[in-house]
TILUMBA-193343 format. One record per residue (C-alpha): residue number from 1; residue in three letters; x, y, z. Coordinates in Angstrom, 3 decimals, m for minus. Example, Ala and Ser with C-alpha at 12.3 -4.5 7.8 and 13.67 -1.06 7.14 Angstrom:
2
   seq   type         c1         c2         c3
     1    ALA     12.300     m4.500      7.800
     2    SER     13.670     m1.060      7.140
***
This chain:
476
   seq   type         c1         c2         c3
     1    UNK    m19.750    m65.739    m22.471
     2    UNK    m16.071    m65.827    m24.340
     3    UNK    m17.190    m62.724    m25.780
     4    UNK    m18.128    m61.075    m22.824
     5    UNK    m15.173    m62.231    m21.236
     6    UNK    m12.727    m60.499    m24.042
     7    UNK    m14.509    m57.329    m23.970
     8    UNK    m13.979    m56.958    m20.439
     9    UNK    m10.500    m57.712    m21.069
    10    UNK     m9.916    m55.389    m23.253
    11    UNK    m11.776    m52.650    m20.953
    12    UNK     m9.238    m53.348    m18.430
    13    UNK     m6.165    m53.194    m20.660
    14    UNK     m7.598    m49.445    m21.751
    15    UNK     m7.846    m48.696    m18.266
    16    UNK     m4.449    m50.191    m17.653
    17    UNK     m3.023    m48.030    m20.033
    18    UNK     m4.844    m45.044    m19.079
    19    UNK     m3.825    m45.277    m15.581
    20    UNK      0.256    m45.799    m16.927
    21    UNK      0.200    m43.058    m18.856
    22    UNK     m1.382    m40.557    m16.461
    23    UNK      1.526    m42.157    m13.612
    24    UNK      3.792    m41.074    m16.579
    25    UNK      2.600    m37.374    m16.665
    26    UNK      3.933    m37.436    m12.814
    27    UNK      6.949    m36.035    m12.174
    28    UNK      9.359    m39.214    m11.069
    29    UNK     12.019    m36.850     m9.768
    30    UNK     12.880    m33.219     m9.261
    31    UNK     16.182    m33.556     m9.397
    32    UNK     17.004    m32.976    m13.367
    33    UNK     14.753    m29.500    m13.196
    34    UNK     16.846    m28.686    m10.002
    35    UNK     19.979    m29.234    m11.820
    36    UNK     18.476    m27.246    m14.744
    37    UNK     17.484    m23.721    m13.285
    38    UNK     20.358    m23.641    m10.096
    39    UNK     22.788    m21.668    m10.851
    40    UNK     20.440    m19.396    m11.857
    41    UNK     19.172    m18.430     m8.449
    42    UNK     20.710    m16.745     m6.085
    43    UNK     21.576    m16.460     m2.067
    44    UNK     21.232    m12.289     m1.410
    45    UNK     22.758    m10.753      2.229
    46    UNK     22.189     m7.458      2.923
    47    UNK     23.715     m5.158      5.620
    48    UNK     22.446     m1.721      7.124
    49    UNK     24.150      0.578      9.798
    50    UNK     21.261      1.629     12.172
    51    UNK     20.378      3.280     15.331
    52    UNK     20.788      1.110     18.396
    53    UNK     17.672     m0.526     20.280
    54    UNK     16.907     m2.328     22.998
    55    UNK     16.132     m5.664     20.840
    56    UNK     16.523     m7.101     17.665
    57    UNK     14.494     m5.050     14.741
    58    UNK     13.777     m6.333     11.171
    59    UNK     14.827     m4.624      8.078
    60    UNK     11.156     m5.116      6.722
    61    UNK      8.628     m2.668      7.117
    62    UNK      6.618     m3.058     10.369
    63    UNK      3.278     m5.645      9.145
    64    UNK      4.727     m6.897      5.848
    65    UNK      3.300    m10.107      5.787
    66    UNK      6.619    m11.795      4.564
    67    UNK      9.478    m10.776      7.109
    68    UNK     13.049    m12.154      5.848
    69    UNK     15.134    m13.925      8.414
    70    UNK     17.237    m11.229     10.565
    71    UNK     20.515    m11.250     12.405
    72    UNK     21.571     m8.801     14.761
    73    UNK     25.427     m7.741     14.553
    74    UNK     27.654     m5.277     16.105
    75    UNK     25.363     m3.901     18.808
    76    UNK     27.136     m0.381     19.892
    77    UNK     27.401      0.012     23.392
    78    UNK     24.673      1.628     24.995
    79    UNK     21.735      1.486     21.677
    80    UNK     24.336      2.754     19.864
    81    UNK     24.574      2.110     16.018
    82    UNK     24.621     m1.433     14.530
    83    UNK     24.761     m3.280     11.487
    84    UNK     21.502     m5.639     10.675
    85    UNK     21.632     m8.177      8.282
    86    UNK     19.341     m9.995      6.325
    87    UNK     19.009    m12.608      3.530
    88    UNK     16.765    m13.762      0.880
    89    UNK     16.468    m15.136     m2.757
    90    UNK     16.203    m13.913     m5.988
    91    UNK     17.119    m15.276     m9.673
    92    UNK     19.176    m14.199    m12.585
    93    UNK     17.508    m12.963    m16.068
    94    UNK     19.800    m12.260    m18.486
    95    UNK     23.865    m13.032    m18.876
    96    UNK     24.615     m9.650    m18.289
    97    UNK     23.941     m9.818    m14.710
    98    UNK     19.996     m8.310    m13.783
    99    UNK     18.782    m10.199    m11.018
   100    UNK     14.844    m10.101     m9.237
   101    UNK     14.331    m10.214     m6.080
   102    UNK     11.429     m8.685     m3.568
   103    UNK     11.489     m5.330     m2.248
   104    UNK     11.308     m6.093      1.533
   105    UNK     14.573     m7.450      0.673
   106    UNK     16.538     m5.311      0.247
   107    UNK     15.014     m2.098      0.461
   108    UNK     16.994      0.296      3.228
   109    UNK     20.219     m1.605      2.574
   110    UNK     23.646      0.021      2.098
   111    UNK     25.125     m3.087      0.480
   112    UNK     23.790     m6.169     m1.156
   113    UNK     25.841     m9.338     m2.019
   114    UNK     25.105    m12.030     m4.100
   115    UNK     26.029    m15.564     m3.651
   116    UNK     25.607    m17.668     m6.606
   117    UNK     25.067    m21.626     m6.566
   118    UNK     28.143    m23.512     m5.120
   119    UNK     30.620    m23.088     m8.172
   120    UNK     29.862    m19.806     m9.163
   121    UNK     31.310    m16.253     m7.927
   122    UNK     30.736    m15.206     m4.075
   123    UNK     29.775    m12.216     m2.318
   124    UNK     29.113    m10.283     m5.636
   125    UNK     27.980     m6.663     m4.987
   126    UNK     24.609     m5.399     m6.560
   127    UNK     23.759     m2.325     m7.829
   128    UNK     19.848     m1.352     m7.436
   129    UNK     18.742     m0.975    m10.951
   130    UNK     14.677      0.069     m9.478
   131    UNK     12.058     m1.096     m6.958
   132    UNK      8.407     m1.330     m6.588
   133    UNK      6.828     m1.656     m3.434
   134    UNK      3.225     m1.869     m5.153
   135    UNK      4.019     m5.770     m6.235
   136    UNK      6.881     m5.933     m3.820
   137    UNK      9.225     m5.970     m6.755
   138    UNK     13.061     m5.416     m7.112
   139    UNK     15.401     m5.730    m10.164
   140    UNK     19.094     m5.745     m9.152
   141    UNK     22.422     m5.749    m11.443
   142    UNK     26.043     m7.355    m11.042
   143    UNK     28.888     m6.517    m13.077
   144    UNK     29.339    m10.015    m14.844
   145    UNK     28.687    m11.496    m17.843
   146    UNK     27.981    m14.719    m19.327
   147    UNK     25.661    m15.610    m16.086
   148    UNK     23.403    m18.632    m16.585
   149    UNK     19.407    m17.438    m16.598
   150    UNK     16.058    m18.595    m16.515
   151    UNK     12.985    m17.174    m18.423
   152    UNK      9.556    m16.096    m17.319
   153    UNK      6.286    m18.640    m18.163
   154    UNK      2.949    m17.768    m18.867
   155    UNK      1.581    m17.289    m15.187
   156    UNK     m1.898    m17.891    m16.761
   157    UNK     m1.446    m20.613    m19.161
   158    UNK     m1.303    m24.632    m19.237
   159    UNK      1.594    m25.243    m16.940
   160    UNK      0.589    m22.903    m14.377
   161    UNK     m3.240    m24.342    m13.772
   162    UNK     m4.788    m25.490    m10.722
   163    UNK     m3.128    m28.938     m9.586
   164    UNK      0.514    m28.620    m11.569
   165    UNK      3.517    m29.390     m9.916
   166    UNK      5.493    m26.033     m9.067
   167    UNK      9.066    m26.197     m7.761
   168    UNK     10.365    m23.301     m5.531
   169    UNK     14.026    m22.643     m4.926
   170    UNK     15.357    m20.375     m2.959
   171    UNK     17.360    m19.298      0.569
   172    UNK     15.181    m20.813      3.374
   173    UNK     16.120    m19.397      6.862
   174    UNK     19.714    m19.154      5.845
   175    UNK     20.113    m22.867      4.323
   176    UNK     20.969    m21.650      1.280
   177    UNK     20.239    m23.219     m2.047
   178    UNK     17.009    m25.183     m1.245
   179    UNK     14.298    m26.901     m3.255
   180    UNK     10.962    m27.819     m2.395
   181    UNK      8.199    m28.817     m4.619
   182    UNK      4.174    m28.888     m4.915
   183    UNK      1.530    m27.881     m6.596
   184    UNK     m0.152    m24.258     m7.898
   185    UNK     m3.305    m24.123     m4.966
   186    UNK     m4.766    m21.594     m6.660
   187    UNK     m5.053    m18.819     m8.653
   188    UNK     m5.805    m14.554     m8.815
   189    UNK     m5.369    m14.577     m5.636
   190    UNK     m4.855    m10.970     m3.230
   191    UNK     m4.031     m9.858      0.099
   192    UNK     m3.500     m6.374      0.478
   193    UNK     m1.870     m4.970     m2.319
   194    UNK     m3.583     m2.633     m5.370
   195    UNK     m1.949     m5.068     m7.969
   196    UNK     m2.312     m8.412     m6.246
   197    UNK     m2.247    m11.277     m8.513
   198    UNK     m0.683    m14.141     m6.765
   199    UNK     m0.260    m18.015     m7.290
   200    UNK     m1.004    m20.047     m4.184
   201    UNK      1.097    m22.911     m3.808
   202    UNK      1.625    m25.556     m1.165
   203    UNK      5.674    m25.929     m1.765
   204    UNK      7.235    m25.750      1.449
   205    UNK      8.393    m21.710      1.192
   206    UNK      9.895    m19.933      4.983
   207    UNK     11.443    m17.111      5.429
   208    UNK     14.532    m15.990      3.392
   209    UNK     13.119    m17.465      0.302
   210    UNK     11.420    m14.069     m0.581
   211    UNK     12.216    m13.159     m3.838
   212    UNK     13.232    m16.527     m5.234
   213    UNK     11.450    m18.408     m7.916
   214    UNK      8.897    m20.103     m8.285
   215    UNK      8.869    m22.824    m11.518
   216    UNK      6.699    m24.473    m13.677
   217    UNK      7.880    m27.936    m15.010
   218    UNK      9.695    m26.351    m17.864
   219    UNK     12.056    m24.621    m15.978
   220    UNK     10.074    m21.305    m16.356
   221    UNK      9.794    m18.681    m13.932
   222    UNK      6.133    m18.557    m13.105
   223    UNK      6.153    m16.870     m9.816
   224    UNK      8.072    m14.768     m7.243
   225    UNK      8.283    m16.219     m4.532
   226    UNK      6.811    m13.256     m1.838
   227    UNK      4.581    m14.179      1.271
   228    UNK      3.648    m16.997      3.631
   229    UNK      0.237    m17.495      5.664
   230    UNK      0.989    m19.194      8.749
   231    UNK      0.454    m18.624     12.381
   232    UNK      3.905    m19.513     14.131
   233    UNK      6.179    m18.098     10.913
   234    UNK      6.683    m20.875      9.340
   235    UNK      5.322    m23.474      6.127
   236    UNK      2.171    m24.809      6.642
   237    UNK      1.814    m25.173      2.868
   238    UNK     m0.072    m21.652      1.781
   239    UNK      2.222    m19.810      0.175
   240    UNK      2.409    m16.980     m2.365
   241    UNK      4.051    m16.166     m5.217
   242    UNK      3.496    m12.689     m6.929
   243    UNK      2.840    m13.912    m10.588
   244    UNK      5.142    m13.715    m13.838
   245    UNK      2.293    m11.963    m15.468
   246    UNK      2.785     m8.648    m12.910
   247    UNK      6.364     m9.297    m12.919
   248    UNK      7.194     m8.820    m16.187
   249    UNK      5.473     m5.486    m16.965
   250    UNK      7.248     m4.341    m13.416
   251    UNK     10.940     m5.545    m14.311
   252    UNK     10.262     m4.364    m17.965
   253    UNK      9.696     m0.567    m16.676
   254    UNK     12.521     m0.530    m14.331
   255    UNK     14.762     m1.617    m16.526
   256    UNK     14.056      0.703    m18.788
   257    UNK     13.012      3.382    m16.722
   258    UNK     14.299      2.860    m13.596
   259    UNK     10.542      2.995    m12.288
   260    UNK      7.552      1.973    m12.571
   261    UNK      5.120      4.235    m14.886
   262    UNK      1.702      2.922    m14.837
   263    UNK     m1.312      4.014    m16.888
   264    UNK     m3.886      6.065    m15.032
   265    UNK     m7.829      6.556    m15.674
   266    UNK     m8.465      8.935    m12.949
   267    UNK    m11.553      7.899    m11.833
   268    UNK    m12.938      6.420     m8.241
   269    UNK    m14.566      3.185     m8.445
   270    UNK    m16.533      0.828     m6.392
   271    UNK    m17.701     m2.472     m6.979
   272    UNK    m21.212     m3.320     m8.122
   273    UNK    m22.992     m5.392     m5.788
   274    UNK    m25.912     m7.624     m6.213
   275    UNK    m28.491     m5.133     m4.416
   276    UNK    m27.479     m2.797     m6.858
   277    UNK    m28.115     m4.608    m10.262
   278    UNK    m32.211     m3.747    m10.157
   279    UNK    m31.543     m0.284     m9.489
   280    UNK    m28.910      0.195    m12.498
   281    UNK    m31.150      0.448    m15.433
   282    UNK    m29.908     m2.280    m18.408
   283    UNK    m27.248     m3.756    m15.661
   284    UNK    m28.097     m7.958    m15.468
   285    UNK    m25.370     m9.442    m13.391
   286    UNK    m23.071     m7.888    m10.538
   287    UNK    m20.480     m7.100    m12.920
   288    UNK    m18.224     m4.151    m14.203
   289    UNK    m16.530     m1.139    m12.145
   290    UNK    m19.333      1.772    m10.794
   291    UNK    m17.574      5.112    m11.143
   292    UNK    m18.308      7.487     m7.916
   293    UNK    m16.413      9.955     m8.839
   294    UNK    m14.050     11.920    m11.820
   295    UNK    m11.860     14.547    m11.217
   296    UNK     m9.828     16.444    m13.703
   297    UNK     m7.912     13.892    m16.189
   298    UNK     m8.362     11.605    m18.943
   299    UNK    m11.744     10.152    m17.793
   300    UNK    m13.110     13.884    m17.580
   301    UNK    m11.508     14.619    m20.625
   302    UNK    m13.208     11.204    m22.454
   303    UNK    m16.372     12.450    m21.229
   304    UNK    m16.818      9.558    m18.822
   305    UNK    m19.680     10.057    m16.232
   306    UNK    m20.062      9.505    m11.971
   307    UNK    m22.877      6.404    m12.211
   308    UNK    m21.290      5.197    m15.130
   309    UNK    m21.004      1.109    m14.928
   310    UNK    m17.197      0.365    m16.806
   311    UNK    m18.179     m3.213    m18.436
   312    UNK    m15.065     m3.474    m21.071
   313    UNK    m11.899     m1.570    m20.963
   314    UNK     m9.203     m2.290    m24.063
   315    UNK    m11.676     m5.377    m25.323
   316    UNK    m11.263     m7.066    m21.841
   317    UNK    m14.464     m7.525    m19.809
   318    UNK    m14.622     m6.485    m16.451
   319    UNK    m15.524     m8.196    m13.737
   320    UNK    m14.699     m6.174    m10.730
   321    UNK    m12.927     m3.049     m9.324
   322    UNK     m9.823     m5.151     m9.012
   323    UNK     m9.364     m6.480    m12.612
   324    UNK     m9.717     m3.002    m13.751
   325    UNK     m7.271     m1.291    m11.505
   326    UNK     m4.605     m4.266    m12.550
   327    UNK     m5.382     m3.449    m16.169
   328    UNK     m5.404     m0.072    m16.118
   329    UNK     m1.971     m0.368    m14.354
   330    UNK     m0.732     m2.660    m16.704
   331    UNK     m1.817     m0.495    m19.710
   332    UNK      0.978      1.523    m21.587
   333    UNK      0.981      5.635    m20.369
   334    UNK     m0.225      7.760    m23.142
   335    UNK     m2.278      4.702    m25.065
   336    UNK     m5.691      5.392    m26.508
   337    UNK     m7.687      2.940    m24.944
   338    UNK    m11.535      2.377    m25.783
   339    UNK    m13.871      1.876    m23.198
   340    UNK    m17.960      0.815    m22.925
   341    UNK    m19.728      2.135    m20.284
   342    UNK    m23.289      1.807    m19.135
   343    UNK    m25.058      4.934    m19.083
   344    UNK    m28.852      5.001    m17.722
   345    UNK    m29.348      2.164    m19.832
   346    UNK    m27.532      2.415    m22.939
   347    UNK    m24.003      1.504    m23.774
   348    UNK    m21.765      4.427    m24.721
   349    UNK    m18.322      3.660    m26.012
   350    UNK    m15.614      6.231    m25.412
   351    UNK    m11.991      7.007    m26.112
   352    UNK     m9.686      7.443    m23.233
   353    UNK     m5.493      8.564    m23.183
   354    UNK     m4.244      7.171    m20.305
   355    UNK     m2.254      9.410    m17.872
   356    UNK      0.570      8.201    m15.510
   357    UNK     m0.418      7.106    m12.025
   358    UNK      2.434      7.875    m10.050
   359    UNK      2.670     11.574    m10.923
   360    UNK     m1.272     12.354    m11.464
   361    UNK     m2.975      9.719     m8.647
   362    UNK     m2.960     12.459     m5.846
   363    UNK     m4.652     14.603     m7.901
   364    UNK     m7.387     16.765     m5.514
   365    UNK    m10.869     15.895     m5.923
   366    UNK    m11.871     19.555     m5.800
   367    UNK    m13.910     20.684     m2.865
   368    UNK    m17.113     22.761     m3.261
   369    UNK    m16.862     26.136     m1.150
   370    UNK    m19.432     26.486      1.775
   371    UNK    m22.828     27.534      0.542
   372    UNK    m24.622     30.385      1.697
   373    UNK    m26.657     30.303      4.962
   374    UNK    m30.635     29.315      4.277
   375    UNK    m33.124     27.404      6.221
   376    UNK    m33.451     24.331      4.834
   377    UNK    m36.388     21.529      4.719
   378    UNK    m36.412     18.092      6.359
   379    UNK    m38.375     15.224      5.905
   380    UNK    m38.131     11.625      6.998
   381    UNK    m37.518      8.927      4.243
   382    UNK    m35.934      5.145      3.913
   383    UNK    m35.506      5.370      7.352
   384    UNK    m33.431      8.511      7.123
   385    UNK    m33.616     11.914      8.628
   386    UNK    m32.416     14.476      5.865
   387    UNK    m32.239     18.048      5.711
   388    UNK    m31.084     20.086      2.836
   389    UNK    m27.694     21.686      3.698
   390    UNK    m27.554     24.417      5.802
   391    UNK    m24.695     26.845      7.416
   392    UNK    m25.101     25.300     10.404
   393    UNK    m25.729     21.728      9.287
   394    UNK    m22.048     22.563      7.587
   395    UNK    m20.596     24.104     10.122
   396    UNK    m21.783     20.757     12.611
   397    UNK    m21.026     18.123     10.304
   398    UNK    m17.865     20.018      8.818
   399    UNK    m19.010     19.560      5.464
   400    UNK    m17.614     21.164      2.742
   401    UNK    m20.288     20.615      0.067
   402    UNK    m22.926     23.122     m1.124
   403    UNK    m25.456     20.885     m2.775
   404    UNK    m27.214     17.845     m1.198
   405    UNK    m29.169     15.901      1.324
   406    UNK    m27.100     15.924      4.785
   407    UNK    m28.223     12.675      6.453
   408    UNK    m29.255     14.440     10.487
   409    UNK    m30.833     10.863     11.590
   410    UNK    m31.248      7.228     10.919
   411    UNK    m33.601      4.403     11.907
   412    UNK    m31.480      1.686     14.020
   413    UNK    m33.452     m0.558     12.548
   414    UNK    m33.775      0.381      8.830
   415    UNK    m31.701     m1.134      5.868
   416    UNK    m29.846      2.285      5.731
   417    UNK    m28.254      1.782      8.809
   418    UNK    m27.573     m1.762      8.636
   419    UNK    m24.973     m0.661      4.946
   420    UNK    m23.670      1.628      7.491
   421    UNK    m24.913      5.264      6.359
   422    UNK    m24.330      7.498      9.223
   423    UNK    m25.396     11.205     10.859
   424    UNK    m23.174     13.534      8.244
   425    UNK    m23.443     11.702      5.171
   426    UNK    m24.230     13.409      2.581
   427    UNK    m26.729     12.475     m0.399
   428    UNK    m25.770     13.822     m3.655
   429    UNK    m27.226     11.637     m6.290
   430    UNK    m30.985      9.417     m6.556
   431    UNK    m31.494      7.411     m9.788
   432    UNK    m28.218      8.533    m10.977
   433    UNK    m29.841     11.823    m11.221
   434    UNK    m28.016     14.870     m9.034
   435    UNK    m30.060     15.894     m6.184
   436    UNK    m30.166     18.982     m4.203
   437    UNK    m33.786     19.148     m2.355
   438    UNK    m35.781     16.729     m0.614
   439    UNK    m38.291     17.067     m3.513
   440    UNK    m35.743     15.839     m5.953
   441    UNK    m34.988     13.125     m3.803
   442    UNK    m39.115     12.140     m3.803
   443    UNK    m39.200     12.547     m7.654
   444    UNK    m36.727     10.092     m7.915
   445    UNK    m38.363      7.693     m5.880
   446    UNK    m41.553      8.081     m7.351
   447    UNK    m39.743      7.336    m11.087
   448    UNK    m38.096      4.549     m9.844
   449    UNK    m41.528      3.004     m8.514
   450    UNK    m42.999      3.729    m11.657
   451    UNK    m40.856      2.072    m13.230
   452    UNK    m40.790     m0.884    m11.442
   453    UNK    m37.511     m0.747     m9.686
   454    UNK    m37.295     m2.458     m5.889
   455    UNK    m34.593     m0.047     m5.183
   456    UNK    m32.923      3.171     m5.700
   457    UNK    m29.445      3.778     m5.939
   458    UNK    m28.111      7.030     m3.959
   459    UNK    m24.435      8.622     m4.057
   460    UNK    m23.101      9.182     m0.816
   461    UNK    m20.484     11.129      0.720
   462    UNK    m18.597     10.870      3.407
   463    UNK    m15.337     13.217      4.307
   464    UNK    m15.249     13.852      0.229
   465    UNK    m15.340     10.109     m0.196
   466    UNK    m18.202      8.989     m2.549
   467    UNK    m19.718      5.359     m2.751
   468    UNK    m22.891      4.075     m4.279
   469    UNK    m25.353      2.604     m1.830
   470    UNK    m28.673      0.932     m2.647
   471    UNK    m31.493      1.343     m0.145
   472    UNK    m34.899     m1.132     m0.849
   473    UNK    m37.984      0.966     m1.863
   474    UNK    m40.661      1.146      0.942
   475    UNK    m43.796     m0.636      0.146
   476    UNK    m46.829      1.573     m0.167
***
C-alpha cells in the first residue's frame, strides 16, 4: 500500500510539473514584445484630389475585401473636386527608411505621410519605391536613416504553426498605434487572389490596420496584415494576413526592380479531380496540375504536352493548380527548372526556362481559321448529341475551330449535363488522343473499355477555353 501510495505521488508531481512548464510556454504578458517591435511600425495618411460626388467614396478599389477607414474633406461646392483621405499601417525594414505596407493603401494617392511611434519623426513623406496588386503588396521609402526595423520570420516554420500566439500592431480605425494579440487559425489559406497564401488569425484586426504586421513571438514579421471576414466591417476574430513567405520574394523584386517579375510556364491548367484519376492512365490519387492547353513559350519549347499531369516542378510535389501557379511565380525568370510529367502512363522528365509573366501571360492562344464547308455526321453518345464541325454548325455556334466534335444536344438527365457541358462545346480530345470524327471518338471508347477504364476523359472547349471533363462509360 506505501508503495502504491508513493508511486502515485510521484505521478502527480510529473504531472505537476508538466502542467507548470506548459503554463510557462504561455505568454504572461505582451507588453515586452510590444515595446520591442513599436517604433518599428508605422501610422500612414494618405490624401487624393478627386472629382466631387454626391457621397463619401473610398480610395480602395470597388469589392476589395479590406476597405481602409475613409474621411471625406474639402467637398467643392456643387461635386466639385475634393481631397479624400485615408489611413493604414505598415512597418519599417531596414534603417535606411523602406517601409511595407498594402496596396489598397495607398495606391491612387498624391501624397503619403508617415507617422512613426510617439517619439519618433511626424508626418514624414514617402516616396513609392513599387506595388503589387497580385499579393496586395507595397514597399515605400523615407529619406531617414538610422530607423529602428523588424525582420521577416519563417511564415511556414515552428513559430508560425497552428495554435501560436501572433501579435498584430497596427492603425485600427484611426487609433493609432494599437496592439492586439491571438493565435495563427490557420494556414495556406486563399480568397481571391492568384498568389494567395494567407495566415488566419483571430487577433482583433479592423480597418486601418491594413498593411501592418503581423508577429510571431520573436518579434518577427510573419504576416501582413491585409483582409478581414466579417459581416458588419468589423473584428469578429477571422482575419488575414498575406504571409512573409509571399512577401519577401514581392518586396525583394521591387526593391530591386521596382516591379514584380515573376517566372512564367505558359501553360493552362486545371485541377485533377477524383472522377478523373481512373481515366488518367498510371495517375493514383487526385493530385498534380492537368495541362489543357500550351501555347507558344517555354512549355512548348520543353516539349511539354495538353493531357500532361505536372506531378513535381523544381523537386517540389504538386498538389494542385494553386501550389503550382505560387511556385511558378515565385521561381526566378530565366531559371532552368526540371519538371516530371505524366504522359499516357509513363513519367517523362523535362527541362523548362522560365519566361516572365507580366510581359508574356497575354500571350494569344492562337485560333484555328474556319474550316471548309462539308456535311458532317452525327451520332448520339454519353448522353450527347455531336456532330462533326460544319460551316454552319460554325457559323451558329461562332466557333472558330476546324477540328472536333461540336456538342448540338445533351440529355437533361445525363452525367454530361449535370458537369455542365453545354450546346457549342466543342470536343477535341478522347483518351488523351486528338479527335476529329465521331469514329475517333467510338475508338476511344471502345480502348478505354478494353482496357478496363470506368471513364473517359474528353477535352473540351468552350469560347477557346479548354478544360478536361470526365464522363462515366455507359454500361453495355
Amino acid at each position: 500500500m506505501a508503495l502504491f501510495t508513493a508511486l502515485m505521488l510521484a505521478l502527480a508531481l510529473v504531472l505537476a510539473q508538466v502542467t507548470a512548464s506548459e503554463a510557462q510556454a504561455r505568454p504572461q504578458t505582451f507588453a515586452d514584445l510590444a515595446e520591442q517591435v513599436s517604433p518599428s511600425v508605422v501610422n500612414i495618411t494618405t490624401s487624393t484630389t478627386i472629382a466631387g460626388r454626391t457621397g463619401p467614396q473610398g480610395l480602395v478599389p470597388e469589392g476589395s475585401p479590406f476597405e481602409d477607414f475613409f474621411n471625406d474633406l474639402d467637398r467643392g461646392p456643387d461635386g466639385g473636386q475634393r481631397r479624400s483621405s485615408a489611413l493604414g499601417s505598415g512597418f519599417v525594414i531596414s534603417a535606411d527608411g523602406f517601409i511595407v505596407t498594402n496596396n489598397h493603401v495607398i495606391e491612387g494617392a498624391d501624397e503619403i505621410l508617415i507617422e512613426f511611434y510617439p517619439g519618433g519623426e511626424p508626418g514624414v513623406p514617402a516616396e513609392i519605391v513599387g506595388t503589387d496588386p497580385n499579393t496586395d503588396i507595397a514597399l515605400l521609402k523615407v529619406d531617414l536613416d538610422g530607423l529602428e526595423f523588424v525582420e521577416f520570420g519563417d511564415s511556414n516554420g515552428d513559430g508560425s504553426r497552428v495554435g501560436d500566439w501572433v501579435m498584430a500592431m497596427g492603425n485600427p480605425l484611426g487609433q493609432g498605434f494599437s496592439v492586439s494579440a491571438g493565435i495563427v487559425s490557420a494556414r495556406n489559406r486563399a480568397l481571391s487572389g492568384t498568389y494567395d497564401d494567407y495566415i488566419q488569425t483571430d487577433a482583433a484586426i479592423n480597418r486601418g490596420n491594413s498593411g501592418g504586421p503581423l508577429f510571431n513571438m520573436d518579434g518577427e514579421v510573419i504576416g501582413v496584415n491585409t483582409a478581414i471576414l466579417s459581416p458588419n466591417g468589423g473584428s469578429i476574430g477571422i482575419g488575414f494576413a498575406m504571409s512573409a513567405a509571399v512577401v519577401t520574394n514581392v518586396i525583394d523584386q521591387l526593391k530591386e526592380f521596382g516591379e514584380t517579375r515573376r517566372g512564367w510556364l505558359g501553360v493552362r491548367i486545371q485541377d485533377v479531380t477524383p472522377d478523373m484519376v481512373d481515366a488518367i492512365d498510371g495517375l493514383d490519387l487526385a493530385r498534380g496540375a492537368l495541362v489543357t492547353d500550351v501555347p507558344a513559350g517555354p512549355a512548348e519549347d520543353a516539349g511539354m504536352l495538353s493531357g500532361d499531369v505536372i506531378l513535381n516542378f523544381d523537386g517540389v510535389e504538386i498538389e494542385d493548380t494553386r501550389e503550382l501557379v505560387r511556385i511558378v511565380g515565385n521561381s526566378p525568370v530565366g531559371k532552368e527548372v526540371p519538371v516530371e510529367v505524366l504522359r499516357e502512363g509513363d513519367m517523362e522528365s523535362l527541362t523548362v526556362t522560365l519566361g516572365r509573366r507580366e510581359t508574356s501571360e497575354a500571350v494569344a492562344f492562337p485560333a484555328s481559321t474556319e474550316e471548309d464547308p462539308e456535311t458532317g455526321s452525327e451520332a448520339d453518345i454519353l448522353g450527347l448529341t455531336l456532330s462533326e464541325i460544319t460551316e454552319e454548325l460554325s457559323d451558329q455556334y461562332g466557333l472558330d475551330l476546324e477540328e472536333g466534335l461540336v456538342i448540338t444536344g445533351i440529355n437533361p438527365d445525363s452525367e454530361a449535363a449535370s458537369k455542365g457541358l453545354l450546346e457549342g462545346d466543342v470536343i477535341t480530345e478522347a483518351g488523351q488522343q486528338a479527335i476529329t470524327s465521331i469514329t475517333d471518338l467510338e475508338d476511344q471508347i471502345e480502348a478505354a473499355t478494353e482496357a478496363g477504364r470506368k471513364s473517359l476523359l474528353l477535352l473540351v472547349r468552350r469560347g477557346g477555353d479548354p478544360r478536361f471533363v470526365a464522363l462515366v462509360l455507359e454500361e453495355e
